[in-house]
Structures are given as C-alpha cells and as structure tokens.
C-alpha positions as CSV (number, residue, x, y, z in Angstrom):
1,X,0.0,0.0,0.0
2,X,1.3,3.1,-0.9
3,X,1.7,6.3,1.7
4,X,-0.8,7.9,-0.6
5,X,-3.5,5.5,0.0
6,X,-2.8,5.0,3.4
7,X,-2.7,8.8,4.6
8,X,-6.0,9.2,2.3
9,X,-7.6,6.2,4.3
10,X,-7.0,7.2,7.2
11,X,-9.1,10.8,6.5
12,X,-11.7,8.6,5.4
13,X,-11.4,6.7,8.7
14,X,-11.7,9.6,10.6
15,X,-14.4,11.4,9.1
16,X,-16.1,8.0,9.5
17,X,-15.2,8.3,13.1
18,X,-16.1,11.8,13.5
19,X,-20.0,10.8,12.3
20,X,-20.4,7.3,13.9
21,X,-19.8,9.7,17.0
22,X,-21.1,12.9,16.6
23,X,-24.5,12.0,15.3
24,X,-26.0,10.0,18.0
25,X,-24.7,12.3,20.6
26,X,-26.8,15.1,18.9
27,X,-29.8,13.0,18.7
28,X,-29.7,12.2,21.9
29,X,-28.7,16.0,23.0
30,X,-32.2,16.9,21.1
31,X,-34.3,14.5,22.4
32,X,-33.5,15.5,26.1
33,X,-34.3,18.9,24.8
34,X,-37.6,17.2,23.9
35,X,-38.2,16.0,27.1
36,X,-36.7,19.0,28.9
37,X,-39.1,21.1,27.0
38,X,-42.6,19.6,28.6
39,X,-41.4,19.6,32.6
40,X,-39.2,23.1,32.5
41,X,-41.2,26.2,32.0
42,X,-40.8,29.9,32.3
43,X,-43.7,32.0,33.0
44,X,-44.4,34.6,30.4
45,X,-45.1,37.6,32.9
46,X,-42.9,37.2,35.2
47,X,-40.3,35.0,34.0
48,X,-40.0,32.7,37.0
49,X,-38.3,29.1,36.3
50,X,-40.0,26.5,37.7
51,X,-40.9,22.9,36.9
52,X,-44.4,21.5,35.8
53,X,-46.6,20.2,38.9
54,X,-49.7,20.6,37.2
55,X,-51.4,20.1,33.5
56,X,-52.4,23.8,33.1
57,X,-48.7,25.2,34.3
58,X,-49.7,27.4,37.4
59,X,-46.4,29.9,37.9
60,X,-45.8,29.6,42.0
61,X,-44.8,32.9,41.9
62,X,-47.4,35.1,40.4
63,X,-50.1,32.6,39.9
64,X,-50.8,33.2,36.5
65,X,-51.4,30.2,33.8
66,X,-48.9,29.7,31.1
C-alpha cells in the first residue's frame, strides 16, 4: 500500500469516526431537549423558572397560567 493510499484512508477513517460519533450524541442532545421542553417552563409575565406540577402550568410565583 502506498503512503498515498494509506494517509487518504485514514481521513476517510476519521471522518467515518467523527459521524459514527457525533451524530447519536446530537440525537440524543435533542431528544433531552424534547423532554426538557414539557417539565421546564418559564412563565411569560414574570419570567419565573419553575418545573411543571400541574397540566395547566400554574407559575408559583405570580399565579398566573402559562
């Protein structure tokens, strides 16, 4: 095997690499976003973090519904 071919299979192993790894984590990354998505809220008025207790989304601080 020539340097040529090796140096130029190796890119293509790496690239190779570089996908087998990078796309699962990013599905992954976007499904916890997902799921992250329906338990984490912020209220609209006063912008109060808090998690989902209830189906309508209640805001502890100021009460209102989001």
């Amino acid at each position: 095997m020539p340097p040529s071919d090796f140096f130029a299979l190796l890119v293509y192993l790496g690239l190779l690499l570089t996908i087998c790894i990078y796309v699962p984590v990013k599905m992954v990354a976007k499904f916890r976003r997902i799921r992250k998505s329906r338990t984490h809220l912020t209220c609209r008025i006063c912008g109060f973090r808090f998690l989902r207790r209830d189906a309508e989304g209640t805001c502890p601080h100021c009460q209102s519904r989001n």
